[in-house]
C-alpha positions, 0 to 999 in steps of 0.5 A: 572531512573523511568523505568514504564515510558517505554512501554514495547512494544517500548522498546522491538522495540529499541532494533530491530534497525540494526547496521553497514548497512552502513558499506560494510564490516559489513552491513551483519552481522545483529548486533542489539542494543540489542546484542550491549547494552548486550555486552557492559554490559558483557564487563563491567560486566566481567572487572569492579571490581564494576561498579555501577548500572548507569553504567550496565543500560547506557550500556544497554540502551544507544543506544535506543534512535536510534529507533527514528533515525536509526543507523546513521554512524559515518562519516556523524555525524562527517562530519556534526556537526549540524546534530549530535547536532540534532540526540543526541537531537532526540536520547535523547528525545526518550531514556528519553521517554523509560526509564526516565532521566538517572543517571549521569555517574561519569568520571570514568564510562563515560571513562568505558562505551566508553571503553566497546562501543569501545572494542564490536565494535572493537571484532565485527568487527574483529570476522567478518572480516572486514579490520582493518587497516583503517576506523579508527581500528588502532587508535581504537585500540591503545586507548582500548590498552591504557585504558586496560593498564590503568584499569589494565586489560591488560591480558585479553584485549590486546590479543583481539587487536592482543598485545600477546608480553610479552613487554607492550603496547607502543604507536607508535611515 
């Protein structure tokens, strides 16, 4: 990581990117890549028992590279694998042309990062309203259910999915 590569005025932009615009339930909400990358470091900040520097700075720069792209929405990327394959290299390039290359994340962090990108998400959408049973919100949330049993932090995470029974978490058959 050789963050002098940045400039500072670019990354300052990065962050300017507008999430969800293609989302009707939550394009007015005017979430940025900077409230999104701060969060998702809080969450993790707040949860970790230790994450490691490579992972505070992936969550905080992750989505960077979206200033070259936008925030492109889901469905499309999934609906066309080449055009994925071709964001995640333009978004790749233009996160390295910030910040430099980037630490390995170990498997551990990986599964960590999702988790905390997928619980802001989650809270975001929820804290504005947005349906949550469908666009995929329930599998979304029976996942953080899971990785939240599995990290041992059920307490704190499960009464943000809407799980308040004392029973633990099950997934549906």
């Amino acid at each position: 990581m050789n963050l002098a590569q940045g400039n500072l005025l670019a990354i300052f932009h990065a962050g300017l990117v507008h999430r969800w615009h293609r989302s009707p339930f939550l394009a007015h909400t005017v979430d940025r890549l900077d409230g999104h990358q701060g969060r998702v470091a809080r969450i993790i900040l707040m949860l970790h028992p230790s994450p490691s520097r490579a992972l505070i700075f992936h969550a905080l720069t992750h989505d960077d590279g979206e200033s070259a792209t936008g925030d492109v929405p889901s469905p499309a990327k999934k609906a066309n694998p080449i055009l994925r394959r071709e964001l995640e290299i333009m978004e790749d390039e233009r996160r390295a042309e910030l910040w430099g290359a980037d630490d390995p994340l170990s498997q551990s962090d990986q599964l960590w990062f999702h988790f905390a990108d997928k619980l802001d998400a989650f809270m975001w959408a929820k804290h504005h309203r947005a349906p949550m049973d469908g666009d995929g919100w329930p599998e979304a949330r029976e996942w953080l259910a899971l990785c939240a049993v599995e990290f041992g932090r059920e307490r704190e995470v499960l009464p943000l999915l809407g799980i308040c029974s004392g029973k633990p978490f099950e997934v549906a058959a």
